[in-house]
C-alpha positions as CSV (number, residue, x, y, z in Angstrom):
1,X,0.0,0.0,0.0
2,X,1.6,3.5,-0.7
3,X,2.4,5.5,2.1
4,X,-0.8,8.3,2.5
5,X,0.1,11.8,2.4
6,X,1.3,13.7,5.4
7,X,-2.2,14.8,7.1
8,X,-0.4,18.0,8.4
9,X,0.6,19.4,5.4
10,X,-1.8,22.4,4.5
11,X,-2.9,20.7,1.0
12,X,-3.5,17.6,2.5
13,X,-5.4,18.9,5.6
14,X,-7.3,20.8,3.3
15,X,-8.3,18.3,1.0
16,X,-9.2,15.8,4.3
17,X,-11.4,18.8,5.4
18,X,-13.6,18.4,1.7
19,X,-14.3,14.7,2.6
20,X,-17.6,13.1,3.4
21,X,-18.0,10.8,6.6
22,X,-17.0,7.4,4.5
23,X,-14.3,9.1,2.9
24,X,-12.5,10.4,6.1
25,X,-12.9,7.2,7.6
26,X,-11.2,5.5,4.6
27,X,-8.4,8.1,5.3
28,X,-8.3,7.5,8.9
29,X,-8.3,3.4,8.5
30,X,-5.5,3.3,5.7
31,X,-3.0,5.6,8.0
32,X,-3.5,2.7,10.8
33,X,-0.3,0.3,10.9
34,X,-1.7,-2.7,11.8
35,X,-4.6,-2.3,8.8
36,X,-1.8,-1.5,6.4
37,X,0.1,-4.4,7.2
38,X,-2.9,-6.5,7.1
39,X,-3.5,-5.4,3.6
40,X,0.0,-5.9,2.6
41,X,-0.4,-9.3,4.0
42,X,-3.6,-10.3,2.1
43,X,-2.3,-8.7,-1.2
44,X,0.4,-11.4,-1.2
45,X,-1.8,-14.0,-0.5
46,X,-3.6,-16.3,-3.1
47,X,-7.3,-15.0,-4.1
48,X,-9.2,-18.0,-3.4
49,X,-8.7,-17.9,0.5
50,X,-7.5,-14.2,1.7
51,X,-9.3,-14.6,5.1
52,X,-7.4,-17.5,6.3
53,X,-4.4,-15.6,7.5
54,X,-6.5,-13.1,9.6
55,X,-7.1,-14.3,13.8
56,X,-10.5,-13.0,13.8
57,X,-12.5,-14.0,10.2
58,X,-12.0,-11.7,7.1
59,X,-10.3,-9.2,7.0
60,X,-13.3,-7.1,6.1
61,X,-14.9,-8.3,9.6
62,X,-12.0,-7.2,11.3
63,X,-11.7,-3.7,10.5
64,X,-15.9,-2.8,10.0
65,X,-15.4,-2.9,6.3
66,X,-18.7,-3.1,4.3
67,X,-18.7,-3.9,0.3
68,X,-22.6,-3.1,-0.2
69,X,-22.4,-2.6,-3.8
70,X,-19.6,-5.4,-4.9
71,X,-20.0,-5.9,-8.4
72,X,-21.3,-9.9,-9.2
73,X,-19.0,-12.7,-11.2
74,X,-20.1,-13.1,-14.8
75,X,-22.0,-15.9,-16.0
C-alpha cells in the first residue's frame, strides 16, 4: 500500500477537510499500521482464501469494512 500523504501538510489537511464521513474514515483506516500491514499481507496471499491468515475472520470483519455494492461474477 503507498504511504498516505502527510495529514499535516496544508494541501492535504485541506483536502481531508472536503471529505464526506466514508471518505474520512477510509483516510483514517489506511493511516492505521496494523490495517496496512494486514493489507500488505492479504495482497500477497492467493485469491481463493484471503481470510485464512486473519485471527478474527475476514479481513473485512476485522476492520468494519462493508462492500454493499460489490460488483457480481459473470455468467
Amino acid at each position: 500500500m503507498a504511504e498516505p500523504p502527510d495529514w499535516r501538510l496544508q494541501k492535504t489537511e485541506r483536502a481531508l477537510n472536503r471529505l464526506e464521513r466514508q471518505g474520512f474514515a477510509w483516510e483514517f483506516l489506511r493511516r492505521n499500521p496494523d490495517y496496512r500491514s494486514d493489507y500488505d499481507r492479504l495482497r500477497s496471499m492467493p485469491a481463493t482464501r484471503p481470510s485464512a491468515s486473519l485471527p478474527h475472520g475476514s479481513a473485512a470483519q476485522q476492520w468494519g469494512l462493508r462492500f454493499p455494492a460489490r460488483s457480481r461474477p459473470l455468467r
